[in-house]
C-alpha positions as CSV (number, residue, x, y, z in Angstrom):
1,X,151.8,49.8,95.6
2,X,153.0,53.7,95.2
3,X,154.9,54.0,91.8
4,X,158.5,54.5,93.2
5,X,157.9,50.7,95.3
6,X,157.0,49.6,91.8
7,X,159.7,50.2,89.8
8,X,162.1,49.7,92.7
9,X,161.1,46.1,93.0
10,X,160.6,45.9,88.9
11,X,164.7,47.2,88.8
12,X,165.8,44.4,91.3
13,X,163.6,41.7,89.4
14,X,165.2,43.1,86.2
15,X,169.0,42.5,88.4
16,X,167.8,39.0,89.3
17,X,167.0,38.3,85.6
18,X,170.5,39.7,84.8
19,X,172.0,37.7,87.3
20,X,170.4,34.7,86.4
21,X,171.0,35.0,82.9
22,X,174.9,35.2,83.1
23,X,175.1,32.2,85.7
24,X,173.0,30.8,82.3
25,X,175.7,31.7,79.7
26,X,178.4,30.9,81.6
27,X,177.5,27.2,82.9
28,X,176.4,26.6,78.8
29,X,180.2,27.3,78.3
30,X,181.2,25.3,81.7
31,X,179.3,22.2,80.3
32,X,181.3,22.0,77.0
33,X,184.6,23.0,78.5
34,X,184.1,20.6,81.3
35,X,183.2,17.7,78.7
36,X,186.0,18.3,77.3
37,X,188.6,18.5,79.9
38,X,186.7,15.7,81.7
39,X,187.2,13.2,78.6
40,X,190.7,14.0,78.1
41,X,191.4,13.8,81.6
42,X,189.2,10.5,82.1
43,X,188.5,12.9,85.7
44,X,185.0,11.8,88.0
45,X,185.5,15.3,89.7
46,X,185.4,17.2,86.1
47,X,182.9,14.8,84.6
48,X,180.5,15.6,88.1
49,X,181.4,19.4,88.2
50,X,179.9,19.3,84.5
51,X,176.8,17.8,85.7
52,X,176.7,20.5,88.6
53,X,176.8,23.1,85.8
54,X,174.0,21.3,83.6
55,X,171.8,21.3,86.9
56,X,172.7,24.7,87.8
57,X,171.5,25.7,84.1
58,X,168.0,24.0,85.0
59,X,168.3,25.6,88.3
60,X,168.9,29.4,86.8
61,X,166.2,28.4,83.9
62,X,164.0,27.3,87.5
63,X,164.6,31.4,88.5
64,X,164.0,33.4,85.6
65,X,160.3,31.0,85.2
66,X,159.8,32.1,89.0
67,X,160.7,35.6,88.5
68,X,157.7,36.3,85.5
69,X,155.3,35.8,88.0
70,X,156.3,35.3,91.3
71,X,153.5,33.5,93.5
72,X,153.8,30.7,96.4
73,X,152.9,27.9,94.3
74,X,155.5,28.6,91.7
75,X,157.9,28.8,94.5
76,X,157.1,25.6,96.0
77,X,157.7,24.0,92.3
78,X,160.6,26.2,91.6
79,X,162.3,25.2,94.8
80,X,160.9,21.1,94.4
81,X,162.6,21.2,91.0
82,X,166.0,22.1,92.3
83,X,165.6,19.9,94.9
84,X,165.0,16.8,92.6
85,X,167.7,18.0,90.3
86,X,170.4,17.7,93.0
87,X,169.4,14.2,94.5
88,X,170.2,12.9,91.1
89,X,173.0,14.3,90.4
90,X,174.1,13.0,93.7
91,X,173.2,9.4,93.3
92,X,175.6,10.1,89.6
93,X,178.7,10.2,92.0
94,X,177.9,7.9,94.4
95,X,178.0,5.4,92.0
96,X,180.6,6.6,89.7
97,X,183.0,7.7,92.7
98,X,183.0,4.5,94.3
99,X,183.5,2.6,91.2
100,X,186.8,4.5,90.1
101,X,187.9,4.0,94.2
102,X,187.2,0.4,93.6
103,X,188.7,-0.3,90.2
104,X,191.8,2.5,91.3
105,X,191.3,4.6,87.9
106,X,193.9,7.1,87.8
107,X,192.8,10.4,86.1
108,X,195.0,12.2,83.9
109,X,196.5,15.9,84.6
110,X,194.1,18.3,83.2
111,X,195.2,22.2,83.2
112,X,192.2,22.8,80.8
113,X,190.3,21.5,83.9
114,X,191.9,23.6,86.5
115,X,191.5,26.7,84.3
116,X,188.0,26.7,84.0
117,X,187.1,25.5,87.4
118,X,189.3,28.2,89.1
119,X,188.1,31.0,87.2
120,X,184.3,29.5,87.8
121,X,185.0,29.5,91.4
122,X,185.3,33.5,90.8
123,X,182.9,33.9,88.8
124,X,180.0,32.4,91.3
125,X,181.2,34.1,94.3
126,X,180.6,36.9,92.7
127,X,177.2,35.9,91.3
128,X,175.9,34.4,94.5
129,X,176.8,37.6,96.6
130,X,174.7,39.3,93.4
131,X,171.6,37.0,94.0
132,X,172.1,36.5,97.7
133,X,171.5,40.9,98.0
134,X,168.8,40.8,95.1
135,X,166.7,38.1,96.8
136,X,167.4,39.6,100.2
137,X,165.4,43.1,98.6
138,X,162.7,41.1,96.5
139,X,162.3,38.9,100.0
140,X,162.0,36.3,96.8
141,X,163.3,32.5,98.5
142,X,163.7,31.0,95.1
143,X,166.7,33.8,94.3
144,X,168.2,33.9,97.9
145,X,168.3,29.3,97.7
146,X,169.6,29.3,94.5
147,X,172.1,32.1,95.3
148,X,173.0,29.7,98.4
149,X,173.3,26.7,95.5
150,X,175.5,29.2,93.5
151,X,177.7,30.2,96.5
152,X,178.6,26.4,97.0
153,X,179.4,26.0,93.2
154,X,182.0,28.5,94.0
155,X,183.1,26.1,96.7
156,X,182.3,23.0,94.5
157,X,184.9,24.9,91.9
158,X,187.7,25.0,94.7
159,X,187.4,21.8,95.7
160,X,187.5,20.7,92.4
161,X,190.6,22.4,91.8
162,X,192.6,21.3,94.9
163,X,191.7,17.6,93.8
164,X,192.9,18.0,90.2
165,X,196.1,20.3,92.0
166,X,196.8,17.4,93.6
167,X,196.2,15.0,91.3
168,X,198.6,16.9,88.8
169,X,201.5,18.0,91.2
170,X,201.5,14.8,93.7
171,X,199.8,11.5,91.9
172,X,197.4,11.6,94.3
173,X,194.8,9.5,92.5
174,X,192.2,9.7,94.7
175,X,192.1,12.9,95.2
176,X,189.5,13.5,91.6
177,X,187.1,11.1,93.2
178,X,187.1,12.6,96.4
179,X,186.3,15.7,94.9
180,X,183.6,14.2,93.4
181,X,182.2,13.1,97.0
182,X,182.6,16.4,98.4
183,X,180.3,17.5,95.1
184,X,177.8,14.3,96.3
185,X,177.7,15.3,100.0
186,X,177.0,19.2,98.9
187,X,174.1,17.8,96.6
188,X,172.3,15.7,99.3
189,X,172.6,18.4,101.7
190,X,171.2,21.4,99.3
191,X,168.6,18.7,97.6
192,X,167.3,17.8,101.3
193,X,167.0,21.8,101.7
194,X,165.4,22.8,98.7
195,X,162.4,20.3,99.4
196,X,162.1,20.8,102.3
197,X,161.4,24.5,101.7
């Protein structure tokens, strides 16, 4: 590989490192902010958001592992990890959604919540158009699925936010569980994806 090729794909690795590393830092921060707002708020749709960020860390952790050394059979595992990761956290709110819809648990208001989610909701757009052009360069699939599974954290955030919006502003109850489906229904479909790949 001529020298210029080299260090052209060792800059975008080093971007995808970078890129990775802040989605790190900031879903650390999103899980302790989220913990908190979700036990103030008694909210399913915080509480599974939080557990989106924990498996996003293990997702981003998945990346920079991949990225030392990139080969197919790392990719395979890389990709089967993030898989796994996501069909559990979507069995989590299948049974914790339905059981606040069937005991008719009404969240508190939690501005704390919708803070952090709607700034997150920023944040990974940003990052996933980041790691969706990296990947795209580096022809890497590990960076371009889990720039996909960043993308719909950004989505994840909004939904989020309209749930606890409309929690806050109307009493709509169900409205924090539901945005705690739309997180399960996101995490079947991007689990079912990953392993397939």
């Amino acid at each position: 590989m001529p020298n210029g090729v080299q260090r052209g794909a060792s800059a975008l690795r080093w971007r995808g490192f970078v890129l990775e590393g802040i989605t790190l830092c900031w879903n650390v921060a999103g899980v302790v902010v989220l913990a908190i707002a979700a036990l103030a708020a008694h909210s399913v749709a915080l509480a599974g958001f939080g557990l989106d960020s924990v498996i996003e860390i293990g997702a981003s952790a998945v990346v920079i592992w991949e990225l030392r050394a990139t080969d197919q059979q790392r990719q395979r595992r890389a990709l089967r990890g993030i898989g796994v990761s996501f069909m559990l956290l979507s069995a989590y709110l299948a049974i914790q959604g339905t059981l606040v819809i069937i005991a008719r648990y009404h969240a508190s208001r939690s501005p704390l919540g919708i803070w952090w989610t709607a700034v997150t909701a920023l944040v990974m757009f940003a990052l996933a158009a980041g790691k969706q052009r990296t990947g795209k360069l580096l022809d890497n699939p590990v960076l371009r699925t889990e720039g996909r599974v960043t993308f719909v954290d950004g989505l994840l955030a909004t939904a989020v936010v309209l749930g606890l919006a409309l929690n806050a502003s109307l009493g709509w109850w169900w409205a924090d569980p539901l945005a705690g489906y739309v997180i399960l229904g996101y995490g079947v479909r991007e689990g079912l994806g990953a392993l397939r790949d």
